[in-house]
C-alpha positions, 0 to 999 in steps of 0.5 A: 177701815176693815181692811185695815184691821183684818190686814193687822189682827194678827199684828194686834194679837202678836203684841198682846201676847208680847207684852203679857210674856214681858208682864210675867217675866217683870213679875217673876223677877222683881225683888229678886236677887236676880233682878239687878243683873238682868236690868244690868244686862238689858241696858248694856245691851240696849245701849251697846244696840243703839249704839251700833245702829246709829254709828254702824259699829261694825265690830260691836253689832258682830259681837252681839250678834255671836253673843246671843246664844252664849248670853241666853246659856248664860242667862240660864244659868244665872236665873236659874232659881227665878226660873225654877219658882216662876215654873213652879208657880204655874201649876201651884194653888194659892193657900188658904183657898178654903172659906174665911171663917175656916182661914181664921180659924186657923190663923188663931191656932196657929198664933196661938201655938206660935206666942206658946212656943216663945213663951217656954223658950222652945225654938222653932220653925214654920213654914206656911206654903202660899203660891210656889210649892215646897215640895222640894224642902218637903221631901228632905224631911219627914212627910206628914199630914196632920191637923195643926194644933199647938199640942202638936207643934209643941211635941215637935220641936221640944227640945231633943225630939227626933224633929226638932232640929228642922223646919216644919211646912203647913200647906192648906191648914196642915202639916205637911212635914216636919224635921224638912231642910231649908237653904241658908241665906248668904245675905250678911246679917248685922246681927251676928246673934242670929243663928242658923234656924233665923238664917234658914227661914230668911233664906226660904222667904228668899227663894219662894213666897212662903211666910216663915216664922221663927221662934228663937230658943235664947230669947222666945223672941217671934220673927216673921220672914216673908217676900225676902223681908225680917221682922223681929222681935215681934209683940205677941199683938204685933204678930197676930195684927201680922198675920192677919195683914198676910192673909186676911184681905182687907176686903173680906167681910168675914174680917171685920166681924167681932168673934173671928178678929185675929188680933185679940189680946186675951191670953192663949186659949188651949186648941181643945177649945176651937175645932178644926173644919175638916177638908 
C-alpha cells in the first residue's frame, strides 16, 4: 500500500493542481459574455475527439491536431476581457477590508448622498471598486483621494462643474476619482429612454465586479448595476436594503445591532452629523 501511494503521489498532486486550475478557470468565466462561446468551443471539440477516436476519423483527428495552436490564438483573443480581470483579480483586495462598524458607517453616507442626488434631479454616477481594479478607467479621469461625504459628491456632479459628465470610482471608502470614462454596454436595452451614463454603469458592471449605481437626471430615479445585472428604479428603502444585501454579510454580527442597520427610513441626515474613521 505504501508503495502504491508513493509510486502515484505525484499522480495525486498532478490531479489536484488540474482540477483547481479547471475551478479558477469556471470561476472567472462564468456569467460572462464569453462564457457561451467557450462551452460552445469545448463541446465541439470533445465531440469532434470522441468521434475521431472511436471511428478513427483520420481527416478529422489531423484537423485538430493542426488546429490547436490556431485555436489557442484564437481563444486569446477572444477572452481577452475575461483574461484581463481574472489577471487583475489576483493581485487585487477586496473592498471594505476595513471593521464592520467602519463599512457601515460608510454605507450610510453613501446612501445618504446618493437618495440626496435623486432627490434634486442631479445626475450621477458611482463606481465602488470590489475585487478587480479600476485603475484602468481611474486614469481617464482626474485622480483624487478624498473623503466621501454628500457635500462632495454633490459638488461634483452639479450640473455644468468640470466633472460632472463622468463617473466617479470609491475604492476602500474613498474617492479615488471623478470625471473617469466607463465602456458603454453594446447589450440592446428594451428601454430606449436609458442614456449614456445607465449604459456606461451596465457596461462597467460587465466587464469587472464593481456596484455601479446611477442616479438619472430626467427622473431621480436610483439604479444599481452589479455582476452584469440592472435594478431600476429603486425605492430609496429599497436601495439601502440593497446595499446592505452587497456588502453587509448575513453573517456579521455588527449587522444585526439597532444603531448601524442600513435600511432605515428616517429622512437624510447631513454628513456633518456622522464622522468618517480616518485610515
Amino acid at each position: 500500500m505504501w508503495d502504491f501511494v508513493q509510486k502515484h503521489a505525484g499522480d495525486g498532486v498532478e490531479i489536484l493542481i488540474l482540477a483547481i486550475c479547471i475551478y479558477q478557470v469556471y470561476r472567472a468565466f462564468r456569467a460572462t459574455r464569453g462564457a457561451q462561446i467557450l462551452v460552445g468551443l469545448g463541446t465541439i471539440l470533445v465531440v469532434l475527439t470522441l468521434l475521431a477516436g472511436i471511428f478513427h476519423f483520420e481527416v478529422i483527428n489531423w484537423l485538430i491536431t493542426r488546429a490547436a495552436a490556431l485555436l489557442a490564438f484564437a481563444l486569446l483573443v477572444i477572452f481577452q476581457p475575461e483574461l484581463r480581470n481574472a489577471l487583475a483579480k489576483l493581485g487585487s483586495s477586496r473592498l471594505f477590508s476595513f471593521s464592520s462598524t467602519r463599512r457601515v458607517a460608510f454605507l450610510e453616507r453613501f446612501a445618504d448622498a446618493v437618495i440626496a442626488l435623486s432627490k434634486k434631479r442631479i445626475g450621477a454616477l458611482f463606481a465602488i471598486q470590489r475585487s478587480i481594479s479600476l485603475k484602468t478607467h481611474l486614469e481617464s479621469g482626474v485622480v483624487l483621494d478624498a473623503q466621501f461625504s454628500p457635500e462632495l459628491a454633490t459638488s461634483v456632479f452639479f450640473p455644468k462643474t468640470p466633472l460632472h459628465d463622468g463617473g466617479m470610482i470609491i475604492a476602500d471608502d474613498r474617492v479615488a476619482g471623478a470625471g473617469c470614462v466607463f465602456p458603454v454596454s453594446q447589450r440592446e436595452l428594451t428601454d430606449r429612454s436609458l442614456g449614456l451614463r445607465h449604459r456606461a454603469g451596465l457596461g462597467l458592471a460587465e466587464e469587472s465586479d464593481a456596484v455601479v449605481v446611477i442616479v438619472s437626471e430626467e427622473t431621480g430615479s436610483i439604479s444599481i448595476c452589479v455582476d452584469g445585472a440592472f435594478h431600476r428604479n429603486l425605492s430609496e428603502k429599497l436601495f439601502r436594503e440593497k446595499l446592505s444585501q452587497i456588502f453587509l454579510p448575513s453573517n456579521d454580527p455588527d449587522e444585526t445591532e439597532p444603531d448601524q442597520k442600513l435600511d432605515r427610513e428616517d429622512p437624510v441626515a447631513p454628513a456633518r452629523d456622522r464622522n468618517l474613521v480616518s485610515d
